[in-house]
N, C-alpha and C positions, 0 to 999 in steps of 0.2 A: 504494500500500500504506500503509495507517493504521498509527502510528508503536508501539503495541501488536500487528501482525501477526509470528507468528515464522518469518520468512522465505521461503522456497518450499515448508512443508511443508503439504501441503491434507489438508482432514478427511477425506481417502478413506484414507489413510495410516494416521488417527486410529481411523478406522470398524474397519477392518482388524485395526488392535491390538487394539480390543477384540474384536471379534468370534474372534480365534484366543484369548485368556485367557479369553475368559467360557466357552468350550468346557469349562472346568472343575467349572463352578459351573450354566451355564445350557444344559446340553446341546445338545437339539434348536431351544432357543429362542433361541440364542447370536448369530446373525444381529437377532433382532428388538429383543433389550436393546442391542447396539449400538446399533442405530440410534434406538430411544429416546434413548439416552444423549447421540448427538450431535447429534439433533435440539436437545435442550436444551440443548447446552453452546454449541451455534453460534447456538441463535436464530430457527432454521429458522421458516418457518412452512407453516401445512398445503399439504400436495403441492408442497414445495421440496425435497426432501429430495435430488432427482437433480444440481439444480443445486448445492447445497450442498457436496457430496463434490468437488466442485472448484476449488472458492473456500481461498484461505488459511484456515488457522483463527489466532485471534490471542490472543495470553499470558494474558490474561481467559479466554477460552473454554475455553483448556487447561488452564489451572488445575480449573476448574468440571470437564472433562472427566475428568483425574487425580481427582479427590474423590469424582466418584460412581461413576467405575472403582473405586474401592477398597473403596467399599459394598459394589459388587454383587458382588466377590471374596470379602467375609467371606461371602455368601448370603443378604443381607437382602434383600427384596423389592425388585423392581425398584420397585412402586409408591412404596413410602418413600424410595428412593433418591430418585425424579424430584421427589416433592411435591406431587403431583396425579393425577387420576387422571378419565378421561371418564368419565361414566355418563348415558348419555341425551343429552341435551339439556347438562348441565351438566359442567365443569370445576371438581373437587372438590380442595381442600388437604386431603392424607392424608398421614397419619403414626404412631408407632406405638401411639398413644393409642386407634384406632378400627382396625376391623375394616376389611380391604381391601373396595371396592365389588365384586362381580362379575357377569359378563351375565345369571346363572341368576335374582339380584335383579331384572334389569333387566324381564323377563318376570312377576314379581311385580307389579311397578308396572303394565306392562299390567294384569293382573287387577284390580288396583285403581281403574285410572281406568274400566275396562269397567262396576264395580258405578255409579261415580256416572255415568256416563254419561245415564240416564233423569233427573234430578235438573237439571231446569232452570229452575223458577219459584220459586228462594231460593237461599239458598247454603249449601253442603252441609259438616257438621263434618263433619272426620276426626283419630283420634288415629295416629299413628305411634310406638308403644313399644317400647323398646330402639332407639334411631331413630340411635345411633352418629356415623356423619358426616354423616347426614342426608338421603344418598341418597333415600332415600323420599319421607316426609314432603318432602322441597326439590323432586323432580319432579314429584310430584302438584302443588303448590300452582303451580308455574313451567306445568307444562300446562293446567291447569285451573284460567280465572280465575275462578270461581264456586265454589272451596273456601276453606275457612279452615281448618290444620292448628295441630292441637301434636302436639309430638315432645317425647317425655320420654329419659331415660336414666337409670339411676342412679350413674352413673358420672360427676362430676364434668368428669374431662377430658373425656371424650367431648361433653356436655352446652358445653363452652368450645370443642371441635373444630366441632362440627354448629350454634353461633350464630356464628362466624368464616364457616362456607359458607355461610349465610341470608345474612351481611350482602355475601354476593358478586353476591346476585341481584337486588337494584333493588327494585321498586316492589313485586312481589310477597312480597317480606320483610314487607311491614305485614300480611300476611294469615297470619303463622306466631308462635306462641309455642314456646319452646324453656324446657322445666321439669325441675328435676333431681329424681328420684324412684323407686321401685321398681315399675314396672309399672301395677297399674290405682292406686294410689297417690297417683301424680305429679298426677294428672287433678285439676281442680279439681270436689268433689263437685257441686256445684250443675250441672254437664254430664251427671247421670246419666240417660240416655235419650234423650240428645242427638243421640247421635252416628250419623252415615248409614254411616260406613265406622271400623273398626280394623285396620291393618294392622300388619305388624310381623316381622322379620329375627330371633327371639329366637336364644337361644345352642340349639343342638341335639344336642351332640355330648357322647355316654358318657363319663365319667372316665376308663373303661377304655377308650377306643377309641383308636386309632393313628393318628394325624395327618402326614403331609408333613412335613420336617424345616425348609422353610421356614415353613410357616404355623405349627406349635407352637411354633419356639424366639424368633417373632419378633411373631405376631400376641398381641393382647389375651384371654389365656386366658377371663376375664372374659365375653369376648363368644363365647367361642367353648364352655366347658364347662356342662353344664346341673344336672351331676348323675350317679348311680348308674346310670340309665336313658336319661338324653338327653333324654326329654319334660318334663322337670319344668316348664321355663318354659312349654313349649307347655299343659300341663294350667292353670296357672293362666289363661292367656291365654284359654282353650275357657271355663273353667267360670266367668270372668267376664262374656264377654261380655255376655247377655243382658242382666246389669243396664246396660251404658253404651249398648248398641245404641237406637238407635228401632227399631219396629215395622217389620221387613222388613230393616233392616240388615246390611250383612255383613262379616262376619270372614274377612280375607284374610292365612295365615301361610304364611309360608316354611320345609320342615322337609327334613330326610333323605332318602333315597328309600325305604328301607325303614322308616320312620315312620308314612308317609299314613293306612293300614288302622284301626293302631290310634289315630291323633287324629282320624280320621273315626268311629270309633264313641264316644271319650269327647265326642265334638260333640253324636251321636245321645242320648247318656244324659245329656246339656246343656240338651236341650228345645231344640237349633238345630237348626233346618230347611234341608231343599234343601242339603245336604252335598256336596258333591263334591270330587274329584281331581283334579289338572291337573299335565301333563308339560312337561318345558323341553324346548329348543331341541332337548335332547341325547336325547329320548324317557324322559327320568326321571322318573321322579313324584316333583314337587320341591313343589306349593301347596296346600294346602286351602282352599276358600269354605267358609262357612258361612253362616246368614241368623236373626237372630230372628223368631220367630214372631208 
C-alpha cells in the first residue's frame, strides 16, 4: 500500500456514496455520474472500471473525488465537473465557457464528412461557425486528412476554449485556423466562394422557451438563445450561404426539431438547392443540407 493510500477503504465504498447522494440531483443517471466520477478520481482507465472498485482508493484521489462530488450536488453538469468530455474520435476540455458537446452533434458531423466525401483531387475548405469547443470543425479536420477548416466564434472564450482542443490534436492542428468573429464575418473575405462545406451548431433556442434547469442555469446562454423566434442565427446562416459556398457546396446546420420545415423553405427562397431533412439517432428531425447552385 503506497504511503498516500487511506487504509482499507476501496473505491467500491466511494462508488457507493456517490451513487446513493447523487440520487438527489442525478436521478435515473445516478449510477453513471458515479462512476464517471471515480473513474476520474482513481485514474481508471478504459474498461478498468470493475477492477478498480476494488483497489484502495488513496488521499489524492479522494480529495479529487470529494471536489467533484460537490459539483455535481450543487447540479452543475457532470461534463464540467469531469473537464472533458468524448465526442467522436476526440477527448474535449469542456467547461462552462462553451456549450456541452452532444451525440445528436455527433450525427451532424456525419452529415458533414458524407458532403466532402466525393472531394478527393485537392483539398476541401470548410468553415465551422459558432464552432464553440470545437467539436466540429476539430472532427472533420482529425477524420478527414484532405480538409483544411476555420472555426470562428464570436465569443472570445469560446474562441480560447476551441484553440486549447486544436492544440490537443497533433499534426492535424496545422490544417485548422481558429478566428474570433460574428458568423459569416469572422471568414477572411478573400475565401468568398471558396468554401466546399459550412457547417455549424448555431444557438436555436426561443427567449421564451423553457430549458432543463441544468443546461439554462449553467450552460452559455450565449450559445444556446437565438432570439424572439429561435431561427434568427439559422436565417442569417441560410441567407449567406450562397455567397461563401462554391458551386454545388453544402450547408450543413444543426436546428430544433420543430424548426426543419420552416429553415428548409427560407433555404428554398435562398436560391439553395437539393434541401433536405435528416433525423438523429432518436428519429428527430435534428439537420438540414442545403447545396449552392
Amino acid at each position: 500500500m503506497s504511503d498516500d493510500e487511506t487504509g482499507a477503504v476501496s473505491w467500491r465504498s466511494f462508488y457507493e456514496e456517490a451513487r446513493a447522494r447523487l440520487e438527489t440531483v442525478g436521478g435515473e443517471f445516478s449510477a453513471v455520474d458515479a462512476r464517471r466520477i471515480v473513474e476520474e478520481a482513481s485514474g481508471t482507465e478504459p474498461g478498468g472500471f470493475a477492477q478498480t472498485l476494488d483497489t484502495f482508493a488513496t488521499e489524492r484521489g479522494v480529495a479529487h473525488f470529494d471536489h467533484m462530488l460537490q459539483r455535481r450536488l450543487t447540479g452543475e453538469p457532470l461534463q464540467y465537473v469531469l473537464g472533458r468530455w468524448a465526442f467522436r474520435t476526440l477527448d474535449l476540455a469542456v467547461d462552462a465557457r462553451i456549450l456541452i458537446p452532444r451525440p445528436e452533434t455527433e450525427g451532424v458531423v456525419d452529415l458533414a464528412l458524407a458532403e466532402l466525401a466525393g472531394i478527393d483531387d485537392r483539398e476541401a475548405w470548410v468553415a465551422d461557425l459558432g464552432t464553440g469547443s470545437g467539436c466540429i470543425g476539430l472532427s472533420i479536420v482529425a477524420e478527414n486528412p484532405r480538409t483544411r477548416v476555420i472555426c470562428t466564434d464570436a465569443d472570445e472564450a469560446a474562441v480560447a476554449a476551441s484553440r486549447a482542443n486544436a492544440a490537443g490534436l497533433g499534426r492535424p492542428a496545422r490544417r485548422i485556423e481558429i478566428r474570433c468573429g460574428d458568423w459569416y464575418d469572422a471568414l477572411p473575405p478573400e475565401r468568398k466562394g471558396d468554401f466546399d462545406l459550412i457547417v455549424s451548431n448555431p444557438p436555436y433556442v426561443a427567449d421564451d422557451e423553457e430549458l432543463p434547469t441544468v443546461v439554462r442555469d449553467w450552460e452559455p446562454s450565449t450559445a444556446l438563445f437565438a432570439g424572439p423566434t429561435g431561427l434568427e442565427a439559422a436565417f442569417v446562416l441560410i441567407d449567406g450561404a450562397a455567397t461563401w459556398l462554391r458551386p454545388g457546396g453544402a450547408l450543413v446546420l444543426e436546428l430544433g426539431e420543430t424548426q426543419l420545415e420552416e429553415a428548409a423553405a427560407r433555404a428554398d427562397r435562398a436560391g439553395l438547392v437539393d434541401v433536405s431533412i435528416h433525423r438523429d439517432l432518436a428519429g428527430r428531425e435534428r439537420a438540414l443540407v442545403a447545396h449552392a447552385p
